[in-house]
C-alpha positions, 0 to 999 in steps of 0.5 A: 379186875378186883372187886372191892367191898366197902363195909360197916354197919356202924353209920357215920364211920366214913363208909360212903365218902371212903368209896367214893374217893377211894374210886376217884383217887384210883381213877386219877391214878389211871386206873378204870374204876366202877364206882357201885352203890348198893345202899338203897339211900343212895348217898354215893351216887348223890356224892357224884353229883347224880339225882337218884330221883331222876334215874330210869334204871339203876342197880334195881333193874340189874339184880331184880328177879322180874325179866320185863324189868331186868337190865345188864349191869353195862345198861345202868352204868354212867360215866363221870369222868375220865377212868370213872363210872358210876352204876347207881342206886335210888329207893327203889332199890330197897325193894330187892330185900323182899323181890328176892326172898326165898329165891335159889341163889339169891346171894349170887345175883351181883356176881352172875351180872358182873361175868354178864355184863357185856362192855369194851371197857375192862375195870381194874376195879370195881368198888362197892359201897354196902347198904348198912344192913347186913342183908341180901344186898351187902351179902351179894357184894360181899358174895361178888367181892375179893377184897373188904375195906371196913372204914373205922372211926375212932369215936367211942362205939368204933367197933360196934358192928364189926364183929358181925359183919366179920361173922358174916365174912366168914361164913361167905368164906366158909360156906361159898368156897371163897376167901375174902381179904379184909382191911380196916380203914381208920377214918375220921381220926384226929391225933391231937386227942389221946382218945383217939389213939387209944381207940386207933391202937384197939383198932390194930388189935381188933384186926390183928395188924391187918390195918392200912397204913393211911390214916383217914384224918378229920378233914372239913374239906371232905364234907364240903366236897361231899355237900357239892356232889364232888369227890374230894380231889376234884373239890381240893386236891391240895387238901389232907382228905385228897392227900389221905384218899390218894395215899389210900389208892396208891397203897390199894394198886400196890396191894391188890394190883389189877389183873391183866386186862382182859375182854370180858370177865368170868372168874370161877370160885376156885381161880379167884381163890388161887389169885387171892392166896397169892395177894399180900397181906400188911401187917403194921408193927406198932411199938410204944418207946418215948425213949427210944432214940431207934427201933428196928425189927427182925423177923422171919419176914426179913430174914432176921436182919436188924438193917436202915430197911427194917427200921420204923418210923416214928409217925407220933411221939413215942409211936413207931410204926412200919408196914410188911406187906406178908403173904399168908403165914407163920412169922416170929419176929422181935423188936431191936430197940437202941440195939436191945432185941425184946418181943412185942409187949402187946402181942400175946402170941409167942413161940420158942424157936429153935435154939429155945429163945422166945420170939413174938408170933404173927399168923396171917390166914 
């Protein structure tokens, strides 16, 4: 099971609307998916259609310090369709910031109710959407979570808030004896605008190419699906949004697969380190040649052969790209444009190899 946090405390960046359609993609694709909303306002379980005002339990009862109010994860959940459940959030649940002040483990609430809960359902995933604060809730998915997902828009403020939520990352890594993978998710992205691919190409270098290759673009069908309570591939499927959040699922399964199903789930700290320092990280290499007829790269990813499987793509004018998935590492690379081999010109990390030639370095944690 992989437990995936979504996260950003920039609002309007597309963090709601990316958990929730990441959850139905993946439940469309067959998997078992638990859809968590963490965020006291609510908006993901609205997005399924589901009336917060109307709920007796939530995720309130489940992390609340009070026994005669205490449910199991397994009690709160609801089912919205075939392979996708829902634990739910209402107001109420901002109370758990002050209820669990000054508690021992506080942080540990979430990933004590998940190896409790008690279900015959296995999940392949469970996705969180994080409350916007960096407080004691979104410390307690990031505690419960292997993975990240940091939805970034490409508007002007894209990066604010970012650092400190990949502060906080590393201090959870640090300090809990865990190691959480974090990718960032372009949304809202409209490549007609050179603004946007400028900021889109900052996005890259901000998080070292540890980018999905899906690209969330503007797409009004995604804010009407959201306005009838429905995920966008139920609302339509044939639109971009649906297209975009499919391939997005498809490159999370090819990722981070699921673990093999098991009956109930208890994984120490250590274990999940272990499984996690086996999981690929993707790396996309960009390289901005309007001339270029070709361009391939070589590297100690593949061996060093310049081939038709090392070739990128040209996704925009002038725009190559192509997508490694590396596992943790020191890696020298080149590009090989029109047959002319040259390092990477927006990557300042270099290193001589062993015949003294100069190659552009890529380190992955």
């Amino acid at each position: 099971m992989q437990i995936i946090a979504v996260a950003n405390q920039k609002g309007g960046c597309g963090k709601t609307t990316t958990a929730i359609n990441l959850a139905a993609c993946l439940a469309k694709s067959k998997q078992n998916v638990l859809l968590m909303d963490l965020d006291p306002q609510a908006h993901a379980t609205l997005g399924v259609n589901i009336n917060p005002e109307h709920l007796d339990k939530s995720m309130y009862e489940v992390l609340t310090p009070h026994p005669e109010r205490k449910r199991r994860l397994d009690e709160v959940i609801i089912n919205i369709s075939d392979n996708f459940d829902l634990a739910p959030a209402n107001i109420v649940l901002s109370a758990i910031e002050q209820e669990l002040s000054g508690k021992p483990e506080r942080e540990a609430k979430l990933f004590q109710a998940i190896s409790l809960m008690v279900t015959n359902k296995t999940y392949d995933f469970i996705i969180i959407d994080c409350s916007p604060s960096l407080g004691v809730l979104t410390f307690n998915a990031l505690r419960a979570a292997q993975y990240l997902i940091a939805p970034v828009d490409t508007g002007f403020f894209a990066l604010q808030g970012i650092a400190r939520l990949l502060e906080t990352v590393n201090l959870i890594n640090r300090y809990l004896s865990v190691k959480i993978k974090t990718c960032a998710l372009i949304t809202m992205y409209d490549k007609r605008t050179r603004f946007a691919r400028e900021v889109k190409d900052e996005i890259y270098k901000y998080f070292s190419g540890q980018v999905f290759n899906p690209v969330i673009h503007n797409n009004v069908r995604l804010r009407e699906a959201s306005s009838y309570g429905l995920p966008v591939i139920e609302y339509d499927q044939r639109s971009r949004g649906a297209e975009d959040y499919t391939a997005l699922a498809r490159e999370v399964i090819e990722m981070w697969p699921a673990s093999a199903r098991e009956g109930k789930v208890t994984v120490s700290a250590d274990e999940k380190k272990d499984k996690q320092d086996l999981v690929k990280t993707p790396a996309r290499f960009v390289f901005h040649a309007p001339e270029a007829s070709s361009v391939e790269i070589a590297g100690d990813f593949n061996s060093w052969v310049a081939s038709q499987e090392s070739k990128l793509k040209q996704e925009e004018p002038g725009v190559w790209s192509k997508v490694f998935y590396l596992e943790p590492g020191r890696y020298q690379y080149k590009f090989v444009v029109d047959g002319k081999w040259c390092t990477d010109p927006k990557n300042p990390h270099t290193e001589k190899d062993k015949t003294g030639n100069i190659n552009s370095l890529l380190l992955i944690d």
